[in-house]
C-alpha positions, 0 to 999 in steps of 0.5 A: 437510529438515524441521529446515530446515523448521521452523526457517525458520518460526520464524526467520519467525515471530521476525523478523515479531513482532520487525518489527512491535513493534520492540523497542529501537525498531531499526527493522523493516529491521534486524530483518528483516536480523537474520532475514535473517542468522539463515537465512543463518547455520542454513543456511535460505538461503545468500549466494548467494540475495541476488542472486536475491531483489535481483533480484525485488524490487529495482525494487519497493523503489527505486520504493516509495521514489522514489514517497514522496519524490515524494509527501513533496516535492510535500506540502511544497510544499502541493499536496495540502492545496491540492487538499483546500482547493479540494474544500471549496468543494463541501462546503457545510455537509454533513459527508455530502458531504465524506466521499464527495469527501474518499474520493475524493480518498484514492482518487486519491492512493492510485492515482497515490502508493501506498497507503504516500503515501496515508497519509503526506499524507492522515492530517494533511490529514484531520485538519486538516480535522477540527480546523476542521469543529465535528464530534464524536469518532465523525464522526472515528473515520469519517473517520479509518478510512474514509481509511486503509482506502481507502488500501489498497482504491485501490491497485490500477490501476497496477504502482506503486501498491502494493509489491505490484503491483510486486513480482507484475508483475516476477516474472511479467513484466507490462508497465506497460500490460498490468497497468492494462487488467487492473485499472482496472476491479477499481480502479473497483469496489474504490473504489467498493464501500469507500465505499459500504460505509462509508457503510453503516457510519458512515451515522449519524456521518456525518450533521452540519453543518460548522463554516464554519472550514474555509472558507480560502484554498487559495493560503495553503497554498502553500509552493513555487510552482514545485514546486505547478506542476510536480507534476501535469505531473510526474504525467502525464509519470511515467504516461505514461514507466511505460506507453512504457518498459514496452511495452519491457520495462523496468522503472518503477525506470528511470523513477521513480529518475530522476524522484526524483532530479531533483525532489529536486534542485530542491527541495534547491536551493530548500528545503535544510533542508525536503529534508534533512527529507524524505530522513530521513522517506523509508522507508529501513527499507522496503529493508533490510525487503524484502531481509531479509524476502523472504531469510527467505521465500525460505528457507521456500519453499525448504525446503517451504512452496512445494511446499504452498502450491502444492498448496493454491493448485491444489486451490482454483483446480481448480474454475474460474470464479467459485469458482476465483477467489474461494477462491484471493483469500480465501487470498491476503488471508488470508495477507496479513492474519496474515503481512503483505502484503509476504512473502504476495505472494512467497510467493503469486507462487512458489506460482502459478508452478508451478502451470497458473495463468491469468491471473486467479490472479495477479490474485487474488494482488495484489488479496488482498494489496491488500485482505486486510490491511486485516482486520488492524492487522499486514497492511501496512506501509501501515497500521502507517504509518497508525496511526502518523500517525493517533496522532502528528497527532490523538493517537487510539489505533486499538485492535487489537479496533476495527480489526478488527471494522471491516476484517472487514465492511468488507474481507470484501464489497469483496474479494468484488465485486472479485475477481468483477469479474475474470471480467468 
């Protein structure tokens, strides 16, 4: 059992290193699905456990993916940048303002598009905007950081607004509903201590008048017409399909596949060439990701790693309270940040199941792993996106050392008061 042990963490450690500097560029699902193999092949895990772990997180990955090509589609037809163009009539002339109404916007999109959409439409529409506004090169860094770190912070209200909360609330068997009354107010508190501790951070850089180029519009930026009008009663319909179909215990994949599938018809009928575009950015990788990698952990907690994060996880819950929530986050964010959010979730989600959890514990887990990346570059999928973009659309290089010194003080006090917050 210990040589299991042993070789299902190096089998982990070798697949995560390979995922995330991807050498040959094969892509992280086939390097996950390589570790995947490998563990299958020394005995780690065996044929039988695909089923199981398809089984836990399969609606988690088939609504990830739905809910980027939603968010990819309704971006082409310009709704986004339509709505960015109509806050910047409330800009006026002060970089201060757009800062605070642009986070917010970042927040929204991060809530109802995951923090993965978040990502793909709000790096190039902030950039964008920072192209036209005359601001220097530390008001960019501001905007440019503040933005993805939101992404991560806002997606905590709904079971579809991050891989992670999909993937907690199937396998403890939360409803749709359930999970948005226990978080809308860790979401409310999340979102507004990131912006008011960024602002602390880039109060100086933030501070400057902005060119009046960034005046334009907003009509000019539509590109389909029908898809712009449809995507806010297609929002609200999702929203409302998610909490009526979950009150029945079934899940949001039923809802957000169908959905997919109907506004990509569409828009394939109205924009061939622009759908084939979007179904080749979709995060295909992201599947065989989630399946390779949650094999590979599957594999570790089966062979010990459960039986010792459980007694870890039950040592720091023990004393209750306000203590007993905060210690098990901090570890839940800790793990997330070092062995990235997707496979810290799975793990933390085992471990409580056999412990006596309340309900604050899973809770815990998802806001760690929603927040706790944000203290490294390797702790989401969602930021070696956003980095990615961030380089591709402005040429910008966020460097390791200067990511995390800004996620440390800045990740550090938001996971702090939202964790508190669930006691309220």
């Amino acid at each position: 059992m210990v040589i299991l042990f042993l070789l299902s963490i190096i089998i982990f450690a070798i697949t995560l290193a390979a995922v995330l500097y991807n050498p040959w560029k094969l892509g992280i699902g086939v390097w996950a699905v390589i570790g995947a193999a490998a563990g299958i092949l020394s005995g780690v895990t065996s044929l039988s456990d695909i089923g199981i772990v398809w089984n836990i997180i399969g609606n988690a990955t088939l609504t990830f993916v739905s809910i980027i090509i939603i968010t990819l589609i309704f971006d082409e037809a310009g709704y986004f940048e339509f709505i960015a163009l109509k806050l910047s009539s409330r800009f006026g002339e002060s970089s201060f303002r757009a800062f605070v109404i642009f986070l917010l916007l970042d927040a929204v999109v991060g809530a109802l598009f995951a923090n993965d959409g978040a990502a793909l439409v709000m790096t190039p529409v902030i950039i964008s905007f920072l192209k036209k506004s005359g601001l220097g090169k530390k008001a960019w860094m501001a905007f440019i950081m503040s933005v993805g770190f939101v992404a991560d912070s806002s997606s905590l209200p709904l079971v579809t607004s991050n891989l992670v909360n999909i993937v907690s609330a199937t396998y403890f068997s939360i409803s749709y509903t359930t999970y948005f009354l226990h978080m809308v107010l860790p979401y409310i508190v999340s979102v507004f201590a990131s912006i008011g501790v960024l602002i602390l951070i880039y109060r100086k850089d933030i501070r400057g008048r902005l060119s009046r180029e960034i005046v334009e519009d907003p009509r000019s930026v539509i590109k389909d017409r029908l898809i712009f009008l449809l995507a806010s009663p297609v929002i609200i319909i999702m929203i409302a399909a998610y909490s009526v179909t979950g009150i029945y215990g079934i899940q949001v994949a039923y809802v957000a596949v169908p959905s997919m599938i109907a506004i990509l018809l569409l828009y394939s009928h109205r924009n061939f060439a622009n759908s084939k575009k979007i179904l080749k950015e979709a995060p295909w990788q992201v599947v065989f990701f989630s399946l390779g990698m949650y094999l590979i952990v599957f594999g570790m907690s089966q062979a010990g790693l459960q039986s010792i994060l459980t007694g870890v996880i039950a040592y720091l819950h023990r004393p209750g309270g306000l203590i007993g929530t905060l210690l098990p986050g901090y570890f839940f964010a800790t793990m997330a940040a070092f062995m990235n959010n997707m496979p810290s979730v799975m793990l933390g989600s085992i471990a409580i199941a056999h412990t006596s959890y309340s309900p604050s514990l899973i809770y815990a887990n998802v806001i760690g792993n929603d927040i706790g990346p944000k203290f490294t570059p390797i702790g989401s999928l969602a930021t070696l996106l956003w980095i990615y973009s961030v380089k591709r659309k402005s040429g910008i290089v966020i460097n390791a050392r200067y990511y995390m010194k800004i996620g440390l003080i800045s990740a550090l006090p938001v996971l702090t008061v939202t964790l508190a917050i669930l006691l309220v």
